[in-house]
C-alpha positions as CSV (number, residue, x, y, z in Angstrom):
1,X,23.3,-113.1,-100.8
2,X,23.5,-116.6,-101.9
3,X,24.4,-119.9,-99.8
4,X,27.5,-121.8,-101.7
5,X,27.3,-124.2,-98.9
6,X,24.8,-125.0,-96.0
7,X,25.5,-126.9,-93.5
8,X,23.6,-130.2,-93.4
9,X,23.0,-130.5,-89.6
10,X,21.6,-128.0,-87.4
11,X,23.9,-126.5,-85.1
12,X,21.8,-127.5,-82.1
13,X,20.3,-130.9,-81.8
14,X,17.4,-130.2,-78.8
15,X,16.8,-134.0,-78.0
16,X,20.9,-134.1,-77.8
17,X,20.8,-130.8,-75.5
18,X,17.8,-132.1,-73.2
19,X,19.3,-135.5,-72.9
20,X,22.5,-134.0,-71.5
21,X,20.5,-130.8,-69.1
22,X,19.0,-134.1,-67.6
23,X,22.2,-136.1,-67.0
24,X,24.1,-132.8,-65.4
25,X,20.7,-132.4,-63.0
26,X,20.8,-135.6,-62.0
27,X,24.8,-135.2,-61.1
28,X,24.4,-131.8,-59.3
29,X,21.4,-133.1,-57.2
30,X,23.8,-136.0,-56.6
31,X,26.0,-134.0,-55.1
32,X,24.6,-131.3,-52.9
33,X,23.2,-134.7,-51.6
34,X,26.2,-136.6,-51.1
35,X,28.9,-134.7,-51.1
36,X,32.5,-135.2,-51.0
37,X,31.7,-139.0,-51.4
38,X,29.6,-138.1,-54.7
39,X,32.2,-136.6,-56.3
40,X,34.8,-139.6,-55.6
41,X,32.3,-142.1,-56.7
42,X,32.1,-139.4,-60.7
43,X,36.2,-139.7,-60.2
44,X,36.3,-143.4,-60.3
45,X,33.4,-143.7,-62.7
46,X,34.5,-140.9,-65.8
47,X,38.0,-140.6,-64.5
48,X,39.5,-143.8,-63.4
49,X,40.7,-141.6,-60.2
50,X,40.8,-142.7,-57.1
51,X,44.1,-140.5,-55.7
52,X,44.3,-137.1,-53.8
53,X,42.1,-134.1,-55.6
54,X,44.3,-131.4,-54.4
55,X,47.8,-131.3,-56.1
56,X,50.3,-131.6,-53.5
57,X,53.3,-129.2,-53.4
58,X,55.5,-132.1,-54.2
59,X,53.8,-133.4,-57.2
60,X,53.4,-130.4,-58.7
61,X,57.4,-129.7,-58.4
62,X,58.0,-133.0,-60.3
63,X,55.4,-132.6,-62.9
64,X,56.9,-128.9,-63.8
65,X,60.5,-130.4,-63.9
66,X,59.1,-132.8,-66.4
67,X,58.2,-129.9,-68.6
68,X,60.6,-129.4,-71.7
69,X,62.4,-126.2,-70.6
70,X,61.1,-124.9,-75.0
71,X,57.8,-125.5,-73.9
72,X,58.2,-123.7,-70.6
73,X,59.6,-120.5,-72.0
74,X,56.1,-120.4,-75.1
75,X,54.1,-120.7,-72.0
76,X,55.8,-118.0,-70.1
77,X,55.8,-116.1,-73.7
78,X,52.5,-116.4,-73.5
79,X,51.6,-115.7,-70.1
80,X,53.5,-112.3,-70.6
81,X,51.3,-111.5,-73.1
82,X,47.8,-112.6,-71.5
83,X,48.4,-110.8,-68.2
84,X,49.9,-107.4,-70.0
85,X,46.2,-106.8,-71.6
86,X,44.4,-108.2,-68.4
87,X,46.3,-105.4,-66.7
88,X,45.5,-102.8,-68.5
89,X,42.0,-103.7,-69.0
90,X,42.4,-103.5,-65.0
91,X,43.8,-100.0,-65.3
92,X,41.0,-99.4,-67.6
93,X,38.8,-99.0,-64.8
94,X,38.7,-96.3,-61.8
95,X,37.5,-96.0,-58.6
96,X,36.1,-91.9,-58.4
97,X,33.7,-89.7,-56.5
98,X,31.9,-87.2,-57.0
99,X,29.8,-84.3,-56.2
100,X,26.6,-84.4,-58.1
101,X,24.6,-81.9,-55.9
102,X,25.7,-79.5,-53.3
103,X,26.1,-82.1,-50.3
104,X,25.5,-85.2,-52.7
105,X,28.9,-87.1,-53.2
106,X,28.5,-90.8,-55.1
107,X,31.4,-92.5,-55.8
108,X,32.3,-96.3,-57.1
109,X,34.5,-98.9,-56.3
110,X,35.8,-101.7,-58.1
111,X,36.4,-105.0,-55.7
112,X,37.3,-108.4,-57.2
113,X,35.7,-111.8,-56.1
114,X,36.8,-113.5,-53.2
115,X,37.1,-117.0,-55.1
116,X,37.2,-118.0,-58.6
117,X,37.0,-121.3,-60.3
118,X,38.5,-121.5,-63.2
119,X,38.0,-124.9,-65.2
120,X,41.0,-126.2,-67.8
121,X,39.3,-128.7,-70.4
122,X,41.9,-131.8,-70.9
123,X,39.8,-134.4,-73.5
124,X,41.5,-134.3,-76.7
125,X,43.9,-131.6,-76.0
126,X,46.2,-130.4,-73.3
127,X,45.0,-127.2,-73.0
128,X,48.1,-125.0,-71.4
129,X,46.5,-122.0,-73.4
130,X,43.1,-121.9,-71.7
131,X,44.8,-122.3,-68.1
132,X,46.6,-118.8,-69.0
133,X,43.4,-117.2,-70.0
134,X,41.3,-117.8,-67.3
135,X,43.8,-118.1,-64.4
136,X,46.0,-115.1,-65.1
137,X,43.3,-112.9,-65.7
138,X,41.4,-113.5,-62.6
139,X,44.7,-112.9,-61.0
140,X,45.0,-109.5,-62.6
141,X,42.0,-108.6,-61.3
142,X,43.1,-108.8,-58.1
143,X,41.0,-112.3,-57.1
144,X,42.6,-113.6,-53.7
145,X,42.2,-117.2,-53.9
146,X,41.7,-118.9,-57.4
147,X,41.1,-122.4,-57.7
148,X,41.9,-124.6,-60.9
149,X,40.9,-128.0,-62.2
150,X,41.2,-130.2,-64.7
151,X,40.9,-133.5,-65.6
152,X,43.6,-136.0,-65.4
153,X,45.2,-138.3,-68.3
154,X,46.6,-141.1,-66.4
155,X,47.8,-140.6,-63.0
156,X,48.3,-136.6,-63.1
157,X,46.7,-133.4,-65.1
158,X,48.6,-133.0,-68.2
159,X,52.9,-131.6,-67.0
160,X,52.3,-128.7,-68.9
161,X,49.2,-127.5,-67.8
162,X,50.6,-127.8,-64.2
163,X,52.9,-125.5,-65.3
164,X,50.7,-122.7,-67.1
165,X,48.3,-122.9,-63.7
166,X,51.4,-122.3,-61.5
167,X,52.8,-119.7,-63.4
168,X,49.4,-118.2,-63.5
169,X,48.9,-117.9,-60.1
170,X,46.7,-120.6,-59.2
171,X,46.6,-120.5,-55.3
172,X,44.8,-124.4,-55.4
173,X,44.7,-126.9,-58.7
174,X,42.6,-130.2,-58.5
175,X,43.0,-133.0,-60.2
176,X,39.6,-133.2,-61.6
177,X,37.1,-132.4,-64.6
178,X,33.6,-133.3,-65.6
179,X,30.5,-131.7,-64.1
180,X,31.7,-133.2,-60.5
181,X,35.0,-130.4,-61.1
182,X,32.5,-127.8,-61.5
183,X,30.2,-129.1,-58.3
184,X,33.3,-129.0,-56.5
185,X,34.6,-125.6,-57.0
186,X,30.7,-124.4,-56.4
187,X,30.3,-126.1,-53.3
188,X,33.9,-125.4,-52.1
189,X,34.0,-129.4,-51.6
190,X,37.6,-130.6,-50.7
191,X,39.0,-126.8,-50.4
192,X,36.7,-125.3,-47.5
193,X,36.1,-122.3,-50.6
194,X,33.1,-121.9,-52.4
195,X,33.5,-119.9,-55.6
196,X,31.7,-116.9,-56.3
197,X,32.5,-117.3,-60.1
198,X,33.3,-120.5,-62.9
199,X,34.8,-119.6,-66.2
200,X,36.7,-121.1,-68.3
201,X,35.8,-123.8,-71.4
202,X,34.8,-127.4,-71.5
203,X,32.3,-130.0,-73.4
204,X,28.5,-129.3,-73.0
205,X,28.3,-130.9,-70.1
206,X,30.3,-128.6,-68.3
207,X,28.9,-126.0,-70.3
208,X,25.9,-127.0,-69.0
209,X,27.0,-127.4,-65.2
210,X,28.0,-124.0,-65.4
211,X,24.5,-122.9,-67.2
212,X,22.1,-124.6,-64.4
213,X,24.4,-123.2,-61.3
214,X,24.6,-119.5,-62.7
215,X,22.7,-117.6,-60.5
216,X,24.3,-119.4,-57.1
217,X,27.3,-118.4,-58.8
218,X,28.6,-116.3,-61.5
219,X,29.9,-117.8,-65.1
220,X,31.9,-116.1,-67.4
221,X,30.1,-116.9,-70.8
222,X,27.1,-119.4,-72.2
223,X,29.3,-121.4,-74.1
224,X,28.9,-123.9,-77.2
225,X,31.2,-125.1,-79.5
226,X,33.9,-123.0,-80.7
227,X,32.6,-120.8,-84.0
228,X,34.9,-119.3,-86.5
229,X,34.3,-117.3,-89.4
230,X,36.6,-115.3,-92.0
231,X,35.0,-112.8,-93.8
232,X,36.9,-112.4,-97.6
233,X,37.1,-110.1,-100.1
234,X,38.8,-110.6,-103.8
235,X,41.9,-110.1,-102.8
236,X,42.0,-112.6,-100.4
237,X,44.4,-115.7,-100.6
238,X,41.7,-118.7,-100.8
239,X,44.0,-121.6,-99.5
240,X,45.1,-119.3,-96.6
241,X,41.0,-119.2,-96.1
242,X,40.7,-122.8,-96.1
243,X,44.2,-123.5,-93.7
244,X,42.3,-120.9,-91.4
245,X,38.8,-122.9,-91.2
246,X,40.6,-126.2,-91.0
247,X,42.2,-125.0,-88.2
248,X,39.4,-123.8,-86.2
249,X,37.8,-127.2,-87.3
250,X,39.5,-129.7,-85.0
251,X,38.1,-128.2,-82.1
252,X,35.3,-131.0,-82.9
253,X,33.2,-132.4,-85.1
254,X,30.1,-129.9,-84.3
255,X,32.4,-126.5,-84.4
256,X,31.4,-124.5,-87.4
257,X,33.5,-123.0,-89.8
258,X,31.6,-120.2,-92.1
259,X,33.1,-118.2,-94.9
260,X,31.2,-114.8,-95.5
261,X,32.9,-113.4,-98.8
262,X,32.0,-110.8,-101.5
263,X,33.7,-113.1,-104.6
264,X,31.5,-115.7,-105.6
265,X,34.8,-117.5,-107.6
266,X,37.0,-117.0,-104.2
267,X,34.4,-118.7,-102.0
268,X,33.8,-121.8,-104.7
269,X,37.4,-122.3,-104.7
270,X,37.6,-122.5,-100.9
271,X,34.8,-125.4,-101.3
272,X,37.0,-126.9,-103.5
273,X,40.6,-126.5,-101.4
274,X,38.9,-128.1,-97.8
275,X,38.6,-131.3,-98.7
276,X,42.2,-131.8,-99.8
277,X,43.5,-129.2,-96.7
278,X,41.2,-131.5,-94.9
279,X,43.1,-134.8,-95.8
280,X,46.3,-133.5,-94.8
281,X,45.7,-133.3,-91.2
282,X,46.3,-135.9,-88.6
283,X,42.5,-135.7,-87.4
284,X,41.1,-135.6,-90.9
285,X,38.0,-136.8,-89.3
286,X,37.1,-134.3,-87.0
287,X,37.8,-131.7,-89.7
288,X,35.4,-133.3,-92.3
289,X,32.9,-134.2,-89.4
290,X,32.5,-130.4,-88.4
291,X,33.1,-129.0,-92.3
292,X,30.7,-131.4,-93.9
293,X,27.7,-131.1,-90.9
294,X,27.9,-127.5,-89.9
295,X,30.6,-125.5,-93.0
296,X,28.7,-122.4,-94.3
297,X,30.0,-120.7,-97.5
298,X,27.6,-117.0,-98.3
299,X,28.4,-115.0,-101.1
300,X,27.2,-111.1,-100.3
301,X,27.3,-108.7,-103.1
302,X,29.3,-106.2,-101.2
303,X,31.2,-105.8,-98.2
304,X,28.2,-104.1,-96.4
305,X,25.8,-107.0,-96.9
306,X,28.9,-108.9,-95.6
307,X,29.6,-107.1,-92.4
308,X,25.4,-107.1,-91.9
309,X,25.6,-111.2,-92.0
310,X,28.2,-111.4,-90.1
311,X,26.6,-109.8,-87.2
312,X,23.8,-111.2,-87.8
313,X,26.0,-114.7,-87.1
314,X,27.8,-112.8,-84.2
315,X,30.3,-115.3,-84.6
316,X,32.7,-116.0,-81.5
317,X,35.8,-115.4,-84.0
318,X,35.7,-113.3,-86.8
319,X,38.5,-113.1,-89.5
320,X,38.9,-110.4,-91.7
321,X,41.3,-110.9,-94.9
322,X,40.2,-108.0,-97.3
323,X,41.4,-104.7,-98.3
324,X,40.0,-101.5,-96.0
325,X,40.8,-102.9,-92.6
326,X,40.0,-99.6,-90.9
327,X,36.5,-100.0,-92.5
328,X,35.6,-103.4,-91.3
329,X,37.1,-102.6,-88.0
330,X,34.7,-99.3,-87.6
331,X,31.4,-101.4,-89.1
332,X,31.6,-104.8,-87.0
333,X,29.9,-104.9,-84.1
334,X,28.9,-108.6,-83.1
335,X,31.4,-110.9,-82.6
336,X,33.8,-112.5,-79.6
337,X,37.1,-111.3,-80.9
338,X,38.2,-110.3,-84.2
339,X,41.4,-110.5,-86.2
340,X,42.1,-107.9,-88.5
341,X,44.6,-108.7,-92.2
342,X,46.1,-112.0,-93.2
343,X,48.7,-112.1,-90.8
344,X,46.3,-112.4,-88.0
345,X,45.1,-116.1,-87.7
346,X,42.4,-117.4,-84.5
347,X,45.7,-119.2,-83.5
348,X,47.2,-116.5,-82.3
349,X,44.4,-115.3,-79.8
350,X,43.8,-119.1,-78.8
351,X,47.1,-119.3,-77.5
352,X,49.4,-115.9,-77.1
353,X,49.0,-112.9,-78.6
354,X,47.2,-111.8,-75.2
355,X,43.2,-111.1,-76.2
356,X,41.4,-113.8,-74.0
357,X,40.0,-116.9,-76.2
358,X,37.1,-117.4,-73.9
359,X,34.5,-115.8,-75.8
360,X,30.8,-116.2,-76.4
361,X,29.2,-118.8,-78.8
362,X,25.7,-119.7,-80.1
363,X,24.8,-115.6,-80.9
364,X,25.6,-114.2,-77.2
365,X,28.4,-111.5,-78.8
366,X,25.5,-109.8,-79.7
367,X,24.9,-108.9,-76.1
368,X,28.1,-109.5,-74.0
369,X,31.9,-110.2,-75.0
370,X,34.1,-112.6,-74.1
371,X,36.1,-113.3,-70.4
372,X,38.3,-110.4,-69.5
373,X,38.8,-108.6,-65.7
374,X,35.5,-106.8,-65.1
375,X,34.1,-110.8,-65.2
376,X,35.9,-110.9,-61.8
377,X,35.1,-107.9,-60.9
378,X,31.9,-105.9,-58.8
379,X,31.8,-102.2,-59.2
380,X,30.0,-100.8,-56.0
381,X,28.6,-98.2,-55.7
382,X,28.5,-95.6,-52.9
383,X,26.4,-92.6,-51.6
384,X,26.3,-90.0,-48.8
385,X,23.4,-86.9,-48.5
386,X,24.2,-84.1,-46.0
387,X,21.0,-82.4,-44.2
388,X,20.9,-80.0,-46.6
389,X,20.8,-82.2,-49.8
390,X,17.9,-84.6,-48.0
391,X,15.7,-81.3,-48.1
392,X,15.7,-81.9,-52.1
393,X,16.1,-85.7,-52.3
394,X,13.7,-86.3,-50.0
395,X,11.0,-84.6,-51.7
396,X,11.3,-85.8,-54.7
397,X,11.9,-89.7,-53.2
398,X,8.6,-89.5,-51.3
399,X,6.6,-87.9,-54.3
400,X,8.2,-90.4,-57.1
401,X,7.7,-93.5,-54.5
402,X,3.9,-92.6,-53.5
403,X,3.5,-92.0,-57.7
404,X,4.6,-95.7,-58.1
405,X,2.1,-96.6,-54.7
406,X,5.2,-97.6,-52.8
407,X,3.7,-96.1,-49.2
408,X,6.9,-97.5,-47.2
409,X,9.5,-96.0,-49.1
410,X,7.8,-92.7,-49.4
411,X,7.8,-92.6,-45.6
412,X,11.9,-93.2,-45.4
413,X,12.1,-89.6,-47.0
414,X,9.6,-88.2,-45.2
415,X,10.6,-89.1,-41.8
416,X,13.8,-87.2,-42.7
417,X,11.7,-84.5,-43.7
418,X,10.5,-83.9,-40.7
419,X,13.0,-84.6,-38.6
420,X,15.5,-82.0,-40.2
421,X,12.9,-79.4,-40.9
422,X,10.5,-80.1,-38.4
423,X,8.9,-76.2,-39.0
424,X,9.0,-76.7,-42.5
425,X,5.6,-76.5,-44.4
426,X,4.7,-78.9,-47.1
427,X,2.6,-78.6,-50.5
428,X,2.6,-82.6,-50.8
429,X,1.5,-85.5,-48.6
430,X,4.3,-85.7,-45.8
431,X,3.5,-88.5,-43.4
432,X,4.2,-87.3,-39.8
433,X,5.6,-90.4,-38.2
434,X,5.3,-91.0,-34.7
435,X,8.5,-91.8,-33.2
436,X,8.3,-94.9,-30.3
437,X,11.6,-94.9,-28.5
């Protein structure tokens, strides 16, 4: 393995990430404090806002009949998509019961959230994509109420955005972003509904509002800045390579691009195609910010030292352009969503080919994968012992809970012990409970 590139910054700055845990405490403690008047006083101070937080009926009808009737049908397009593998993740999992042990019967059910909050980012980008993801899925899962947010530009959240949240199924959208969004939908300020869970994508100090509340709430992932890596072969075209990483680039200046190939010549001559791919686009900047700072270029000498650093990088995208698809599909195992041949680019799961684009950063796709239905979802579990089966369950509850020296719990077995075999004779301690009433 040799580094053609490193990346000159680390990918975490710790005074950076401290400096901004500290600002997001001070905000939330604002607000559980405050309240509904905190949260105006963030609007007026990050968002020039000082309107209605709820989007009224009317608005939203004239914002959606400001949206190019084009741009309405790729959003629908890609709303098909998005809630077609939602639903069938859905379908995916069953509700069953059954009989483990004469008279045992355990069975599970799957019950969505009451609430969810699902946060569209709206800095640099209108991001009609991400409203799809988040909304339509919690939707499929069956979630009752969602609530939406996102910040405004101007005097309204982005037209099109409006329309990917309606069209989504978002039962309440707020005109609202930042770390006070994210207080809101936790606190159920303004709508009377606390959510039980926050996904979606946003800067690191949302990322980080989401982080400190989990635990009061759910989240869906613990995000950082997008991460995309194509892993390349010989045969692979190196300027479609270096379109692919520019691409993923302008996210921002700290996303990291990484090329993990097993041609040493192929993964110079992507070094040398970026800066001039670079120069062609309208944020150059941004590109050459997050390429120069945090651009990674490994050459492995095979494809099994390949697909052994790219788990080890777990990246949150993962691009495979090399021959033997099958094989890298079977070997891969940590990363947030992988696209497999040429003619699949991270573009296509950001915005509408139907896989979900929130996905885990900084190494979690090594433990967890990216937002989909069971995020909205509790499976619950259920079970109900006849007389007959307590005879066996008991016994070996009250011996297993006196081995671990939990006295109390031993005595919930044997009380049923004795009450349904009160003639029975035992060859272990059975506590013989006197009863009171």
């Amino acid at each position: 393995m040799e580094y053609l590139k490193r990346a000159e910054r680390e990918s975490e700055m710790q005074t950076e990430d401290e400096r901004i845990q500290q600002v997001v405490k001070d905000i939330l403690a604002h607000i559980r404090r405050e309240g509904t008047a905190a949260v105006e006083e963030y609007a007026k101070q990050f968002d020039n806002w000082q309107g209605e937080f709820i989007l009224s009926e009317e608005k939203k009808a004239a914002l959606i009949a400001s949206v190019p009737q084009q741009v309405k049908d790729d959003i629908d397009f890609a709303h098909r998509q998005i809630r077609r593998f939602a639903e069938a993740q859905r379908a995916s999992l069953t509700e069953f019961e059954i009989e483990t042990e004469a008279g045992v019967k355990l069975s599970q059910r799957v019950i969505p959230v009451d609430c969810a909050g699902c946060y569209v980012p709206g800095g640099r980008y209108a991001h009609a994509a991400s409203a799809l993801m988040s909304i339509a899925t919690a939707k499929a899962a069956g979630v009752p109420t969602v609530i939406a947010c996102s910040p405004p530009r101007g005097d309204s959240i982005n037209p099109a955005v409006v329309y990917a949240m309606d069209v989504a199924g978002a039962d309440i959208i707020l005109e609202m972003g930042g770390v006070h969004a994210i207080a809101t939908m936790a606190f159920g300020l303004f709508t009377g509904k606390k959510a039980d869970i926050l996904v979606g994508p946003g800067n690191a100090y949302v990322a980080e509002a989401k982080r400190l509340l989990f635990g009061e709430v759910g989240i869906d992932v613990f995000a950082g800045p997008t991460e995309s890596a194509v892993i390349a072969d010989e045969t692979a075209d190196p300027m479609t390579i270096a379109v692919d990483l520019v691409s993923q680039a302008e996210h921002g200046p700290n996303s990291p691009v990484w090329l993990f190939t097993t041609s040493k010549s192929l993964g110079e001559k992507v070094i040398e195609l970026m800066p001039m791919v670079i120069a062609d686009m309208p944020n150059a900047d941004v590109c050459e910010a997050a390429w120069r700072d945090y651009g990674v270029v490994i050459a492995c000498d095979d494809r099994e030292e390949a697909a052994q650093v790219s788990d080890e990088w777990a990246c949150e995208h993962v691009q495979v352009q090399a021959q033997d698809l099958a094989w890298w599909k079977a070997h891969l195992r940590n990363y947030g969503s992988l696209f497999l041949g040429e003619g699949s680019t991270v573009s296509h799961g950001d915005k509408c080919s139907g896989t979900n684009h929130i996905l885990p950063t900084k190494k979690a796709a090594r433990y967890s994968g990216g937002l989909n239905v069971q995020k909205f979802l509790k499976i619950l579990t259920t079970q109900e012992l006849d007389v007959d089966a307590s005879l066996t369950f008991s016994t070996a509850g009250s011996r297993i809970s006196r081995t671990e020296g939990m006295e109390g719990h031993a005595r919930a077995c044997d009380w049923r012990l004795t009450k349904y075999f009160p003639e029975s004779d035992w060859d272990f301690n059975v506590y013989q409970q006197k009863r009171y009433d």
